[in-house]
Backbone bond lengths (Angstrom), bond angles and torsions (degrees), N, CA, C in turn:
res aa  C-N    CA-C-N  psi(-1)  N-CA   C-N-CA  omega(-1)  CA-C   N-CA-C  phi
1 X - - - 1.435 - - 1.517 107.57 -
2 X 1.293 119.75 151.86 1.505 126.29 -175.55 1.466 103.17 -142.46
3 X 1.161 101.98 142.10 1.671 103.94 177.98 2.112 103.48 -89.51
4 X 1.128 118.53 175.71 0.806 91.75 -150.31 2.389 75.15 -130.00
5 X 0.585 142.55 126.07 1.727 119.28 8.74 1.369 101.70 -95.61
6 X 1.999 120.71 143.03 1.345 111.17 173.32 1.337 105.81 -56.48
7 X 0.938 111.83 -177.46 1.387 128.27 -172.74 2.042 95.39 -95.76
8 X 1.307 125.27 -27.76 1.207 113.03 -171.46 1.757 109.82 -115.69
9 X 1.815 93.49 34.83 1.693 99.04 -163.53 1.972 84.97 -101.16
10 X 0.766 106.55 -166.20 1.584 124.02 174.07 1.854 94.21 -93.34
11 X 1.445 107.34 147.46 1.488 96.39 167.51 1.915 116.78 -85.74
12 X 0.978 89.83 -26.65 1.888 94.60 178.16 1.316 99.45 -59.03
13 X 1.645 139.05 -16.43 0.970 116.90 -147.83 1.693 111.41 -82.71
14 X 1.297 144.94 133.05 1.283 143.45 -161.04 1.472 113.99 -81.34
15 X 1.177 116.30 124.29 1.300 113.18 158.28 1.504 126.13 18.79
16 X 1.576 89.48 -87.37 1.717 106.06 168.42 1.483 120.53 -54.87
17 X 1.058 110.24 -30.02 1.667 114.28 150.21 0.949 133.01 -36.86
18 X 1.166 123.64 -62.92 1.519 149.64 -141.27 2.080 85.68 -95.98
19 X 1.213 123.58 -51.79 1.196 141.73 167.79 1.706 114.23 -53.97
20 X 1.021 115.30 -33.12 1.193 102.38 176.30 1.729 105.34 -95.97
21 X 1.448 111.22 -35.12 1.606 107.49 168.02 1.838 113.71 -53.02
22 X 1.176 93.55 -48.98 2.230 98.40 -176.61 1.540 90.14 -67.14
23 X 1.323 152.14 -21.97 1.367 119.78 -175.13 1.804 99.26 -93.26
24 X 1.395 129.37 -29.37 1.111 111.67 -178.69 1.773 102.80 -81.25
25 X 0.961 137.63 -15.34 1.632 148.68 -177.97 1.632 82.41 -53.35
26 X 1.275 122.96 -64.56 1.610 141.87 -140.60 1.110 88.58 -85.00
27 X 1.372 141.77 -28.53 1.693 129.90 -157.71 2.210 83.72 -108.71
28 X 0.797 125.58 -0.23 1.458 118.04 -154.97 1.442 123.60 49.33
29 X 1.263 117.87 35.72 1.670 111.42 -175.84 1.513 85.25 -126.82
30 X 1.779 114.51 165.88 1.444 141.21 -173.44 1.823 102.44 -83.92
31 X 1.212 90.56 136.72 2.206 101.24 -170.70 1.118 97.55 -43.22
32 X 1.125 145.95 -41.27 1.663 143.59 -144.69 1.708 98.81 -87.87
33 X 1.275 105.10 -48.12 2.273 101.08 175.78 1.237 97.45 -74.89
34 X 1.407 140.13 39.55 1.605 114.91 172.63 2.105 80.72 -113.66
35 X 1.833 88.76 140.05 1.454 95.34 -171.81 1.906 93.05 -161.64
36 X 1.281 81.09 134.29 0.997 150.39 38.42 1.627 102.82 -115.96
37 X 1.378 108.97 154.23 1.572 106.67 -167.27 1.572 92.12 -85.84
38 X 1.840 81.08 149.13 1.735 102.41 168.99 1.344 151.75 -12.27
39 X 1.827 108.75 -43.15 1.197 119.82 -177.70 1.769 96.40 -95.71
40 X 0.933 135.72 -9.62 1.257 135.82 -172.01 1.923 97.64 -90.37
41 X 1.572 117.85 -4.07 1.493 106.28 175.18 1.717 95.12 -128.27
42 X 1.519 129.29 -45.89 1.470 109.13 151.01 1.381 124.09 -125.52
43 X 1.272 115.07 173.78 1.412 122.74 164.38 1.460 128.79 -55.88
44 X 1.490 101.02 87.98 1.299 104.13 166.09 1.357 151.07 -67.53
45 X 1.468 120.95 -15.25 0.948 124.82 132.85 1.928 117.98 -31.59
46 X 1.466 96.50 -81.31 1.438 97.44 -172.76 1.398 120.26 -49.89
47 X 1.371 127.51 -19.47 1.380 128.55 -166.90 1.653 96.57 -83.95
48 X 1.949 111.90 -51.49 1.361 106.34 168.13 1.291 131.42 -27.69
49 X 1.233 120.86 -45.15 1.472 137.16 -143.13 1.243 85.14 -110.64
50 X 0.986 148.67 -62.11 2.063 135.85 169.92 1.274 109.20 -17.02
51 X 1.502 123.67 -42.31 1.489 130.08 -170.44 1.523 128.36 -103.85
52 X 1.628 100.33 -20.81 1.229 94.70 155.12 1.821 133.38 -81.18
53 X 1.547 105.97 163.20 1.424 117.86 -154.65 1.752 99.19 -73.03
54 X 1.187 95.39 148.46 1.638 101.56 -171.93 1.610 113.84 -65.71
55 X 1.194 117.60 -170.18 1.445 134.30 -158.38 1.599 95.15 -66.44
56 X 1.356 95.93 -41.15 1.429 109.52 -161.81 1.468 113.77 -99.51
57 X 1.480 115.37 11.32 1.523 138.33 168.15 1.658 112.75 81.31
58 X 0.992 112.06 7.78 1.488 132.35 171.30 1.613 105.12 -60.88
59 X 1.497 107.32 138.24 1.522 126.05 174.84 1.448 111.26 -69.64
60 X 1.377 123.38 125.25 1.691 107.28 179.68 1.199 87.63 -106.61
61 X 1.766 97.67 147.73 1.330 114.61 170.92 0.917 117.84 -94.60
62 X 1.697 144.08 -174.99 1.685 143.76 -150.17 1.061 127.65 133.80
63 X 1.383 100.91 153.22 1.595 105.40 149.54 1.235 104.46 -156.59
64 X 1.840 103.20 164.53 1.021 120.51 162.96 1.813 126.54 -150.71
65 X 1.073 112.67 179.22 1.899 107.45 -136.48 1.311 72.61 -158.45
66 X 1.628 124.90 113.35 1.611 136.94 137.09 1.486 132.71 -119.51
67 X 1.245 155.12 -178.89 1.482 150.86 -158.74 1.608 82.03 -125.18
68 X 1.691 123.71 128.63 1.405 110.88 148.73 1.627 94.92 -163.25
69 X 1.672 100.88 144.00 1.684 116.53 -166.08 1.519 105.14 65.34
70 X 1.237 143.85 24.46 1.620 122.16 -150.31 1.097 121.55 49.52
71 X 1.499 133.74 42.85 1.399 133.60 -177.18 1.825 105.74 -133.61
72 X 1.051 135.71 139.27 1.401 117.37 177.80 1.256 104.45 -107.78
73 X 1.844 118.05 118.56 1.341 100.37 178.96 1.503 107.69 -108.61
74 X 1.235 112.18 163.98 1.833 123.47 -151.73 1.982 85.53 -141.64
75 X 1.214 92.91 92.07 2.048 107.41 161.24 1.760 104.81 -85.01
76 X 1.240 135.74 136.71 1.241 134.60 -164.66 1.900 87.79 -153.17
77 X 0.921 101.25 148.73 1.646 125.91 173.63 1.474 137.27 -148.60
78 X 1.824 108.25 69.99 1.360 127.55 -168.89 1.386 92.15 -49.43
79 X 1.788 80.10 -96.41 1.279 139.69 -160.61 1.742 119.31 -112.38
80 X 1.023 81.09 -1.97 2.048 104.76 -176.86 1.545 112.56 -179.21
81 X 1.517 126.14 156.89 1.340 116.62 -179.18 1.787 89.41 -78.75
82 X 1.165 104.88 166.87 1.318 128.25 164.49 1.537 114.64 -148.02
83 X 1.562 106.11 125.28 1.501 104.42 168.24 1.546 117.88 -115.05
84 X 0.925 105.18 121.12 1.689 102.26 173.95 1.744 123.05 -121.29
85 X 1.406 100.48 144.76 1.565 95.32 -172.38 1.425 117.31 -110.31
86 X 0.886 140.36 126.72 1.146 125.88 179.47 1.883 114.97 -135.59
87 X 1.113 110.52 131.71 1.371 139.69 153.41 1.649 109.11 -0.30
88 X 1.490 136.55 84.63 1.129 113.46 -166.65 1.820 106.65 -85.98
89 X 1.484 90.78 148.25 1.541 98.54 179.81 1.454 117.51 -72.25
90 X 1.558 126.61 -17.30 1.335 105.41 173.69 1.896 111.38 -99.59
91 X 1.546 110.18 16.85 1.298 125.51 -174.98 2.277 110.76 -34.83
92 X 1.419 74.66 100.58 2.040 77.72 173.23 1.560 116.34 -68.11
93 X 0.920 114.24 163.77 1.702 137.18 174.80 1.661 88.21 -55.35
94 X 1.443 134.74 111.96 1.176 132.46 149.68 1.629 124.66 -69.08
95 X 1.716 109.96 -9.35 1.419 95.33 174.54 1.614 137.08 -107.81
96 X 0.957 147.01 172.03 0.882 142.99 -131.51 1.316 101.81 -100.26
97 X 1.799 122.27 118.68 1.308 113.64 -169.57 1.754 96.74 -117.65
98 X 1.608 102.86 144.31 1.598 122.76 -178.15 1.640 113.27 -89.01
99 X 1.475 103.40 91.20 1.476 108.20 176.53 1.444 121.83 -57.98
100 X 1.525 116.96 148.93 1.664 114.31 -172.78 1.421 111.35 -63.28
């Protein structure tokens, strides 16, 4: 789990950023080989904008819970964003199996 912004992330960096860096962090591979990339399973735009502070500079609170790589990631917004990834339990065989 990572709070969101790390402290050694870039601050521009978006949400969906930060989300696509913690799932390749978690798999041990570099952000750029994680595929299919992020916006190609949700709207990143829209997920950004859930977490940013309102009109009126107010913290929005939330959560949200999606399936991506076989990983379930869970964005939450107390008191700070938090992203966490975790390992999904019904996670399928991603590789490619040769039928008889």
């Amino acid at each position: 789990m990572v709070t969101y912004p790390p402290q050694d992330s870039n601050p521009q960096d978006s949400v969906s950023v930060q989300i696509a860096n913690e799932v390749a962090a978690h798999e041990g591979i570099d952000p750029v080989d994680v595929s299919p990339p992020l916006h190609n399973v949700v709207n990143t735009s829209a997920l950004d904008a859930l977490f940013d502070p309102t009109i009126a500079g107010h913290q929005r609170t939330g959560r949200v819970t999606f399936a991506y790589r076989g990983h379930t990631v869970v964005i939450e917004n107390n008191e700070g964003i938090e992203i966490d990834v975790r390992e999904d339990n019904k996670r399928q065989n991603n590789h490619d199996e040769v039928l008889p």
